[in-house]
Residue frames as qw, qx, qy, qz and C-alpha x, y, z in Angstrom:
[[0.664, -0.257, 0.579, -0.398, 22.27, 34.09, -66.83],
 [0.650, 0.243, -0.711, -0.113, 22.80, 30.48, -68.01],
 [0.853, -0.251, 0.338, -0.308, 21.82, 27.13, -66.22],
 [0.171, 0.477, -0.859, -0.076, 23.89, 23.81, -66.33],
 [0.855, -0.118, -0.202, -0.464, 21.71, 20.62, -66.64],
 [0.815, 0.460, -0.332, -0.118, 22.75, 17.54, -65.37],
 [0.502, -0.702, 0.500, -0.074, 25.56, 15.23, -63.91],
 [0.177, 0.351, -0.915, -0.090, 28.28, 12.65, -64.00],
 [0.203, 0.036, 0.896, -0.395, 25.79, 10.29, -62.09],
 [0.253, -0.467, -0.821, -0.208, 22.13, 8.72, -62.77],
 [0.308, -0.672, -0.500, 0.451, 21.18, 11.09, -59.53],
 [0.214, -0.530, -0.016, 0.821, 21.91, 13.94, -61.02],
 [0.236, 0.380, 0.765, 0.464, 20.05, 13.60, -63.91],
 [0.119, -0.839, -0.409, -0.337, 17.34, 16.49, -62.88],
 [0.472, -0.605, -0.164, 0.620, 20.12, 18.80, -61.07],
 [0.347, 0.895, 0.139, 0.242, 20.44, 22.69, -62.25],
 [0.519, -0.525, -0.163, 0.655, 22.76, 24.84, -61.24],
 [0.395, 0.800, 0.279, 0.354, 21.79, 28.08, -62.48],
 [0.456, -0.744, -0.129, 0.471, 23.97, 31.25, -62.31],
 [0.212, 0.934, -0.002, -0.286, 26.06, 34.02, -64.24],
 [0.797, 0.368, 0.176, 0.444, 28.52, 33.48, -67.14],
 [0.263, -0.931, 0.012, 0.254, 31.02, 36.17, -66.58],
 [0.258, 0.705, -0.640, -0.163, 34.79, 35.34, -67.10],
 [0.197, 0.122, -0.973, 0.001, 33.94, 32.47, -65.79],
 [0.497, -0.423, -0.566, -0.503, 30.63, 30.63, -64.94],
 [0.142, -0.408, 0.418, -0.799, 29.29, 32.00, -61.35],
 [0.398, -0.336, -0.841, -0.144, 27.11, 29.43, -59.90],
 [0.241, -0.268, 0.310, -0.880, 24.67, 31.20, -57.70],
 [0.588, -0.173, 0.304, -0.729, 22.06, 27.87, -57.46],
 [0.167, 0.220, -0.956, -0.104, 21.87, 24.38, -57.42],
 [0.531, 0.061, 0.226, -0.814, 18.20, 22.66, -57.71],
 [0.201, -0.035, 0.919, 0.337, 16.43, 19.89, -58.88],
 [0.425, -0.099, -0.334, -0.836, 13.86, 19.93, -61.35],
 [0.322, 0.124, 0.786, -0.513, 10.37, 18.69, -60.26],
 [0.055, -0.465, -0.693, -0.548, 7.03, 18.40, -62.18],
 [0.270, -0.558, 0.094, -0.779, 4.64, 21.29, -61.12],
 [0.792, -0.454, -0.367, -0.182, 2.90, 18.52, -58.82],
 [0.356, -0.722, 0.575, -0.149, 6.70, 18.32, -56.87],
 [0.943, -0.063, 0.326, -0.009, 6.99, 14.92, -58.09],
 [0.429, -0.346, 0.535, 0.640, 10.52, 13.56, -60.01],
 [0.507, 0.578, -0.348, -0.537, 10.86, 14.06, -63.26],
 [0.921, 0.261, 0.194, -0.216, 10.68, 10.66, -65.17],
 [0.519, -0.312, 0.541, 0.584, 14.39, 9.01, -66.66],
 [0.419, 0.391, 0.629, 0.526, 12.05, 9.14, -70.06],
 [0.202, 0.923, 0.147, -0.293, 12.20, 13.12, -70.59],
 [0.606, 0.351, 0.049, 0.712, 14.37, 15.57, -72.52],
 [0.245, -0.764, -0.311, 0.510, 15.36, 18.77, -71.55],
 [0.558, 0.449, 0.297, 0.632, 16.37, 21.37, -74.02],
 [0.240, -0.708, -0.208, 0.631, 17.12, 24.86, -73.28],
 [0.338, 0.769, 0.456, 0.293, 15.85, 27.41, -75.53],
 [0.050, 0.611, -0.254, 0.748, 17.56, 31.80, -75.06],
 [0.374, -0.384, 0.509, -0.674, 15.94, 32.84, -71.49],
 [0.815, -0.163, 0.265, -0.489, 13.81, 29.16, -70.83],
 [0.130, -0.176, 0.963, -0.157, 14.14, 25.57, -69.94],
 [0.827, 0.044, -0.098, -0.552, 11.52, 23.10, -71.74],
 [0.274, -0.211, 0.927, -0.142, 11.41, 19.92, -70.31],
 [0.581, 0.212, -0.506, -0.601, 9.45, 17.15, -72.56],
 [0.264, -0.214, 0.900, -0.272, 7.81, 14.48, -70.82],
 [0.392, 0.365, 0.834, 0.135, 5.76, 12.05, -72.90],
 [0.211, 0.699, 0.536, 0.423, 3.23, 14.21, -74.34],
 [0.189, -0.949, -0.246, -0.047, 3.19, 17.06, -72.02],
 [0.515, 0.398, 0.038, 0.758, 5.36, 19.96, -72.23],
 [0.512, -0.728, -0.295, 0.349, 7.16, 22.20, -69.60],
 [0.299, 0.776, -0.041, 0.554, 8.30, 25.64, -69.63],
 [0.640, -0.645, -0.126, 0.399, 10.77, 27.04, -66.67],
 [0.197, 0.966, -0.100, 0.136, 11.81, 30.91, -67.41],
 [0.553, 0.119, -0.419, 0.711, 16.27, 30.73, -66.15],
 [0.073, 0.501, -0.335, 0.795, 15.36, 33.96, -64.22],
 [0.808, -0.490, -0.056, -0.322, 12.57, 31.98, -61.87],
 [0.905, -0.006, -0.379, 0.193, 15.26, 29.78, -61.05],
 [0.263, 0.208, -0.453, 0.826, 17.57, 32.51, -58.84]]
């Protein structure tokens, strides 16, 4: 499993699309990240993607988001 951050656009800045690397990448979901609350994520984060998890870095405080929750 493997998760594509991102977009060509400003809007798309907190879009996933997670899904299965095969012979070719399999897109099985397409999401946007949130903060647990449901609120956006902030323009002033990072995201960084670690084996199986997604850590998202917003000012001080620090998300974790397993790839397999995401299907």
């Amino acid at each position: 499993m493997c998760a594509l951050v991102g977009g060509y656009r400003a809007a798309e800045r907190d879009r996933v699309v997670a899904g299965y690397r095969r012979d070719r990448f399999e897109p099985q979901r397409e999401l946007r990240l949130t903060l647990p609350d449901g609120s956006p994520i902030p323009p002033e984060r990072r995201v960084v993607g670690r084996g199986a998890d997604l850590h998202v870095f917003v000012g001080t405080a620090w998300y974790r988001i397993a790839l397999d929750e995401l299907l």
